[in-house]
Each structure stands twice: as structure tokens, then as C-alpha cells.
Rosetta silent file (secondary structure, phi, psi, omega in degrees, C-alpha in Angstrom):
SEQUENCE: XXXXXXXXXXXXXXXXXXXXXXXXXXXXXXXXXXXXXXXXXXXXXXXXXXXXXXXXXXXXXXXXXXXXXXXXXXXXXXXXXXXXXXXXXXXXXXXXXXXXXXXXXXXXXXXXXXXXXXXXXXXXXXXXXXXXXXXXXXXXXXXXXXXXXXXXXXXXXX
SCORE:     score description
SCORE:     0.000 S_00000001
   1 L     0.000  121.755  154.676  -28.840   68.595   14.774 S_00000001
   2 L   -57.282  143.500 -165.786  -32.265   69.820   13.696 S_00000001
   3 L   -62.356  -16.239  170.471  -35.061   68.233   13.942 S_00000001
   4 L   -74.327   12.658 -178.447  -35.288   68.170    9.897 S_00000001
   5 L  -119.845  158.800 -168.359  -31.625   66.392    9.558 S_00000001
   6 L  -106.440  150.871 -174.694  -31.585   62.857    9.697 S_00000001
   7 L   -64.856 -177.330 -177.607  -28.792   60.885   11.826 S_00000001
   8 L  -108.248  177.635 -163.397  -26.174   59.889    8.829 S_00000001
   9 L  -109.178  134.472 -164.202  -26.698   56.026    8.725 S_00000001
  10 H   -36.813  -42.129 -156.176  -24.104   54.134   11.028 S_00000001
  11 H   -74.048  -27.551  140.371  -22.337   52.142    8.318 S_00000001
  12 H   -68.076  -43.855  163.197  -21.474   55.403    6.528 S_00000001
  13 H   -54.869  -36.151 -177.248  -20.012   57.173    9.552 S_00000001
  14 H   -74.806  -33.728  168.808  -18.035   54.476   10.440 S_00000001
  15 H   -45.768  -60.512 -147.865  -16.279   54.337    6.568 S_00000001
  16 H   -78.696   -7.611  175.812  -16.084   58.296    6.604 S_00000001
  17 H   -91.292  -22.286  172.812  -14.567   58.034   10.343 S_00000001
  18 H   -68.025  -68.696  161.368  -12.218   55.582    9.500 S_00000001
  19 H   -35.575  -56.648  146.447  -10.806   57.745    6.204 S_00000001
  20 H     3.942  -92.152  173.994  -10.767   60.131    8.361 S_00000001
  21 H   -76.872    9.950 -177.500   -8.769   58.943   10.724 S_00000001
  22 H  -106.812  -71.137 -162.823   -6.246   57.033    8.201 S_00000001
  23 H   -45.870  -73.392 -176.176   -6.002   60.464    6.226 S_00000001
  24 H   -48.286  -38.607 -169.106   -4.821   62.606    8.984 S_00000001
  25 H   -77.722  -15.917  175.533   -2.354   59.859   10.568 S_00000001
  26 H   -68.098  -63.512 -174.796   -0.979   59.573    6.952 S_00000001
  27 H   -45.842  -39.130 -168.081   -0.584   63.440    6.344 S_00000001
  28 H   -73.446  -25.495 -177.050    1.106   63.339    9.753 S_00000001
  29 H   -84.816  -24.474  165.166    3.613   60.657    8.917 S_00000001
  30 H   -72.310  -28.081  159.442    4.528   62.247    5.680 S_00000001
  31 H   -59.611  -15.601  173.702    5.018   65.562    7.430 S_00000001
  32 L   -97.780   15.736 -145.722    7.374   63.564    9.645 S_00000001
  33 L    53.383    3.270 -169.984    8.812   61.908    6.587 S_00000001
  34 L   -94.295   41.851  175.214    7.659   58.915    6.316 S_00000001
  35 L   -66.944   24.662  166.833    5.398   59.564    3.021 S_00000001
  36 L   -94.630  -54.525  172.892    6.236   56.082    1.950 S_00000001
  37 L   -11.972   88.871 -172.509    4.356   54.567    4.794 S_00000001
  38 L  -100.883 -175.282 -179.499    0.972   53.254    3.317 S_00000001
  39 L   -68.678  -13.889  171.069   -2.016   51.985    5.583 S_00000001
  40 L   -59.593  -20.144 -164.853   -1.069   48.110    4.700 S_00000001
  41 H   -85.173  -33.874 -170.270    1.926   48.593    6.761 S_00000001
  42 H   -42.749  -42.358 -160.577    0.061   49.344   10.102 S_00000001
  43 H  -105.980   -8.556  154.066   -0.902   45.766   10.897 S_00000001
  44 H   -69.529  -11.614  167.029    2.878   44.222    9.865 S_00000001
  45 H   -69.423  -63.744 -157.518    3.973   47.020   12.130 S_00000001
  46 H   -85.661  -12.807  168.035    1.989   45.891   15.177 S_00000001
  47 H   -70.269  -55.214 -164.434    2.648   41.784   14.370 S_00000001
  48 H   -68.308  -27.984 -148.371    6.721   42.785   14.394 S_00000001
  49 L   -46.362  -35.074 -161.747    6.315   45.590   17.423 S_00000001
  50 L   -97.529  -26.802 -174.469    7.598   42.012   19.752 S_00000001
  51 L   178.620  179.617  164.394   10.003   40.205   17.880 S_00000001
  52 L   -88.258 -179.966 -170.508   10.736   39.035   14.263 S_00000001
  53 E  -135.851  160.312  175.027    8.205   36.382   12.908 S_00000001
  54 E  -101.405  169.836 -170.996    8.902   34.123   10.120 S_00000001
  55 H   -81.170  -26.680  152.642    6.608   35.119    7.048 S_00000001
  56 H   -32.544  -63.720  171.693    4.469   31.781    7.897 S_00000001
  57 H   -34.957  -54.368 -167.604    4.165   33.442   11.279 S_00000001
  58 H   -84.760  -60.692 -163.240    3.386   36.958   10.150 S_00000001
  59 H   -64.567  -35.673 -165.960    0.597   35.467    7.343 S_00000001
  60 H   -72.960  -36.620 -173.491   -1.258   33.323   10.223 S_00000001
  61 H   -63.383  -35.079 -173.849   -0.875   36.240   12.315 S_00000001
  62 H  -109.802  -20.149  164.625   -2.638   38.709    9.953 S_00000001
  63 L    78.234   23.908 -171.180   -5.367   35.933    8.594 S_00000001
  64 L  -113.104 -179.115  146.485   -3.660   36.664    5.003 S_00000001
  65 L   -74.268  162.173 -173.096   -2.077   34.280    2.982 S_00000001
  66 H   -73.796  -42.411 -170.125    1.974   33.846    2.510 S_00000001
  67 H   -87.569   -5.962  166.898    1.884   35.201   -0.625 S_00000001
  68 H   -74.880  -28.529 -178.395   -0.548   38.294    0.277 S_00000001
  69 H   -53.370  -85.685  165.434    1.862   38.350    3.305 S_00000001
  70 H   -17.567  -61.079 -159.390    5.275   38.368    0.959 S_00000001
  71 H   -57.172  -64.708  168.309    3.762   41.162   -1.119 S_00000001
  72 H   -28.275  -69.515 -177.216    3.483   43.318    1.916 S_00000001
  73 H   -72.334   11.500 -173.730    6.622   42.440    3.211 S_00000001
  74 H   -86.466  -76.211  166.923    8.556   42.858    0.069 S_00000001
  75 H   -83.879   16.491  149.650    7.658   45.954   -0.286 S_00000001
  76 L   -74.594   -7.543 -160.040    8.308   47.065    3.319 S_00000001
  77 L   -90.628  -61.551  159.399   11.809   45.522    2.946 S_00000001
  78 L   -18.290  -30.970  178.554   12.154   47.701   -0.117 S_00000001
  79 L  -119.333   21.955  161.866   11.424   51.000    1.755 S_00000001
  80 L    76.105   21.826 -171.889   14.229   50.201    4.498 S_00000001
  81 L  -107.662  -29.887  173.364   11.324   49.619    7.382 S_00000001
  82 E  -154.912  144.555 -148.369   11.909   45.997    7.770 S_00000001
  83 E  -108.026  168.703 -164.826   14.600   43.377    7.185 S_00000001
  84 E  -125.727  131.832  152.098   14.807   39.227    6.685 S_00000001
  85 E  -115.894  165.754 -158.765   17.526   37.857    8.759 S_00000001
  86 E   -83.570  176.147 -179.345   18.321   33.910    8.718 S_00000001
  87 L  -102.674  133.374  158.810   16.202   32.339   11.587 S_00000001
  88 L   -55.576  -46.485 -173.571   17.976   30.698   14.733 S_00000001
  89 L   -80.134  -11.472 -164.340   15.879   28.293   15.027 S_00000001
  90 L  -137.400   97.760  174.920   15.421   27.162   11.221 S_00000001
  91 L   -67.744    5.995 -173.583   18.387   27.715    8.957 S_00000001
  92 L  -103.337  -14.853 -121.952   15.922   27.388    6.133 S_00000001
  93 L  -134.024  141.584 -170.967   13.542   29.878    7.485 S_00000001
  94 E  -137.185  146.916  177.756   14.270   33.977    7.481 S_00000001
  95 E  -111.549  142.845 -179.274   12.775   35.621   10.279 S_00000001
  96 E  -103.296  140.957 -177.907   11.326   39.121    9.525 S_00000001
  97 E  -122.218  154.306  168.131   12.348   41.784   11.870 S_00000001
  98 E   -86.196  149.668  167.938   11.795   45.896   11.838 S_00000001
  99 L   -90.684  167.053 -174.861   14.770   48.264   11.214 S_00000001
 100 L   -63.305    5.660  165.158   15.187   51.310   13.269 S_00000001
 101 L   -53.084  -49.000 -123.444   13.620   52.989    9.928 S_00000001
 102 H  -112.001  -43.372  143.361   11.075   51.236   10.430 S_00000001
 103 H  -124.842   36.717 -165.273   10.262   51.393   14.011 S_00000001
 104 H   -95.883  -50.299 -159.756   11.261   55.218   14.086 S_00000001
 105 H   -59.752  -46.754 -179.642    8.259   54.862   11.501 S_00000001
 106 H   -57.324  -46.661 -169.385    5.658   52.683   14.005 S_00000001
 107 H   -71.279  -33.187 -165.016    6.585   55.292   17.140 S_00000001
 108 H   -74.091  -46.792  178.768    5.884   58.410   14.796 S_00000001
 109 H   -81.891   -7.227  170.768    2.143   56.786   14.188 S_00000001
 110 H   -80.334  -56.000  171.479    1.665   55.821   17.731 S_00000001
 111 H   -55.609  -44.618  179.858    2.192   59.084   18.421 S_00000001
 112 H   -70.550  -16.425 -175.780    0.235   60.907   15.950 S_00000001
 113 H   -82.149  -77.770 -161.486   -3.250   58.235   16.842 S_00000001
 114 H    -5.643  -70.503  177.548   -2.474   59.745   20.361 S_00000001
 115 H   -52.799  -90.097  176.462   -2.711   63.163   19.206 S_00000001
 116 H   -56.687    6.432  129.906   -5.664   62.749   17.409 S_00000001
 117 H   -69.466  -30.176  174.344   -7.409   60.918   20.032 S_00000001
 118 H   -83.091  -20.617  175.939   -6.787   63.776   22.416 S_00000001
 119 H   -75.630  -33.014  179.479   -7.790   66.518   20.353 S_00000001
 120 H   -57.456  -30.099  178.075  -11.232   64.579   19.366 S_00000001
 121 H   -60.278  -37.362 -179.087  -11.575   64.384   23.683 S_00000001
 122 H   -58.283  -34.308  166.452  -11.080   68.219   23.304 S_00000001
 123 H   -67.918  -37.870 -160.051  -13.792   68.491   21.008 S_00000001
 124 H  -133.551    6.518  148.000  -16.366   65.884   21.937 S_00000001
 125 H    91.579  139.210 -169.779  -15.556   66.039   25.528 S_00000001
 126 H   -64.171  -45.872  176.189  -13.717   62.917   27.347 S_00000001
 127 H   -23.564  -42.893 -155.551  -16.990   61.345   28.199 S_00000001
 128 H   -97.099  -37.040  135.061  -17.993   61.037   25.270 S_00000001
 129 H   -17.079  -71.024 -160.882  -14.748   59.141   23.839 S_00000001
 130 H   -33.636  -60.341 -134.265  -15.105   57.348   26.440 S_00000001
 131 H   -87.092  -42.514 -175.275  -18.820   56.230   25.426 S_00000001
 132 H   -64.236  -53.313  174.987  -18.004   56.035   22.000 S_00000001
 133 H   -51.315   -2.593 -160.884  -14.915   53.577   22.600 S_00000001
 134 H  -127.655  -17.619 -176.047  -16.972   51.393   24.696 S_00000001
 135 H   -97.972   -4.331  142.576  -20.009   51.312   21.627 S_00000001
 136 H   -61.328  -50.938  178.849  -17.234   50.185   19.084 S_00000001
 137 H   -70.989  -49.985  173.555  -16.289   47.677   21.379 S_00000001
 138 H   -61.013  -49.859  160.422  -19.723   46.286   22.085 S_00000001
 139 H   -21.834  -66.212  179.192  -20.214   46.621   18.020 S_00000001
 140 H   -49.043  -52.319 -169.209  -16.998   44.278   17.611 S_00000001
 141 H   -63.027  -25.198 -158.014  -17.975   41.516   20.393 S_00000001
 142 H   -76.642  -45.871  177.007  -22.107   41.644   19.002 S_00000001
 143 H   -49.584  -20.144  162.299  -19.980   40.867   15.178 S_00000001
 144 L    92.762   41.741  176.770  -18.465   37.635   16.952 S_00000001
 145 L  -122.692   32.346  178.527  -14.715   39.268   16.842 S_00000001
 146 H   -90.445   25.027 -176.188  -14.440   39.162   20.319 S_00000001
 147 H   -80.984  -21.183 -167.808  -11.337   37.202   20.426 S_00000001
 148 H   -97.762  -27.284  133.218   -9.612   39.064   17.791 S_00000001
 149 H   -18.709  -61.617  176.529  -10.402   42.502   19.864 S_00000001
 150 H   -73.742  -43.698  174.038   -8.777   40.929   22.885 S_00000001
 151 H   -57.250   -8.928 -154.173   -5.552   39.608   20.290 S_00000001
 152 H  -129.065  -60.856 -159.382   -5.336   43.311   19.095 S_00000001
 153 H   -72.222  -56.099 -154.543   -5.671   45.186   22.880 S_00000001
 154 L   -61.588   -9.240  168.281   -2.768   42.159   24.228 S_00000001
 155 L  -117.693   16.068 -173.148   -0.797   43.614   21.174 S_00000001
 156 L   -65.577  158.532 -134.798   -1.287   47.337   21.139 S_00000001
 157 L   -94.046  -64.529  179.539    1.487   49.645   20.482 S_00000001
 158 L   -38.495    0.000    0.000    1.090   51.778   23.778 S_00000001
């Protein structure tokens, strides 16, 4: 950077790194077929990765409401990635579960972050990954989320 360019201001890099990084793992799952997949699905993917949930379960779990929850889950049921079976423990209760559609779809996007975390180490050097991943993390905890940071690494897909 010259000294006549200005850093880009944090709060835009992190948007345009984020798009970024959404855009490409999308293009990759529609090149794998999954161009149904939108980014809404990613964090009902990563609730279900352990078990089904009841949609109570799923909504507390995600900080949504049941009925932003339903909407989600409707149309995931709708695109074959995940299914309502009765609950064992509640016969009034349907536990939501993924089909293998659905966690053929979750493995495909696990893979594909992967990939595009290792090519950015090829580019920007592991170090610097590194440095960056640890100044995201201090970002999250100074924002008062670090509890929901540690609930997210105890459920990560990897």
C-alpha cells in the first residue's frame, strides 16, 4: 500500500470479506449441485450436525423465533435437506433431523471453507491467518459474544 492509499475502514472489510467468503462457498456448492443451498441454511446445518432438535430446540438454539425458525425449516424440508420425524420422547412434538441430501450438502461446504481457508494461507502466508484468526476472535470477546464464540467452536463442523 502506498503511502497515498488509506487503510479501507475495518467495518467495510469485514462486510466485503464476509460476501466474499459466502459468494465463493456458494458458487462452490452449486458447482457441486447444491444451487438450492442458500446462506440461511448454514446455521440449521450446524444446530442438526448432532442430532435432530425439536423446532423449539432449533429456534432457542439459533436466538430466532419458532416462527422465523419454521420458515427456515420449511423450506429446507422442501428442498429434500432435512426431514420432521415424530419425537420419542414427545408424541406431540416432531423432531427435525438432516437427510443424507442434506448432510451430503453440510460435508460439501465444510469442505469447500477448508479450501478456501488454505488457499488464503497460500496467499497471505500461514502466519498471517493465523494472526488474523486470533484478531477476529479478540474482536468477538471485546463485542461481549464470548460465550456464543465458545457455543459455535464446541459445535464446529470439523
Amino acid at each position: 500500500m502506498s503511502e497515498a492509499t488509506s487503510p479501507a475502514d475495518l467495518g467495510i472489510l469485514l462486510t466485503l470479506a464476509l460476501r466474499s467468503f459466502v459468494d465463493r462457498l456458494h458458487n462452490g456448492l452449486d458447482d457441486a449441485g447444491f444451487e438450492d443451498v442458500r446462506p440461511a441454511f448454514g446455521v440449521v446445518f450446524r444446530a442438526l450436525k448432532d442430532g435432530p432438535l425439536t423446532l423449539t430446540e432449533l429456534a432457542g438454539q439459533l436466538g430466532v423465533s419458532k416462527q422465523a425458525a419454521a420458515k427456515v425449516v420449511s423450506e429446507m424440508e422442501a428442498k429434500s435437506l432435512l426431514f420432521r420425524a415424530p419425537s420419542g420422547s414427545d408424541g406431540r412434538a416432531k423432531e427435525l433431523a438432516l437427510t443424507d441430501r442434506g448432510r451430503r450438502a453440510m460435508a460439501t461446504a465444510v469442505s469447500i471453507g477448508g479450501s478456501i481457508e488454505a488457499s488464503l494461507r497460500t496467499a497471505a502466508g500461514p502466519e498471517t491467518v493465523s494472526v488474523m484468526r486470533h484478531g477476529l476472535e479478540v474482536f468477538v470477546e471485546q463485542a461481549g459474544d464470548s460465550d456464543d464464540l465458545a457455543r459455535r467452536r464446541s459445535r464446529a463442523l470439523w
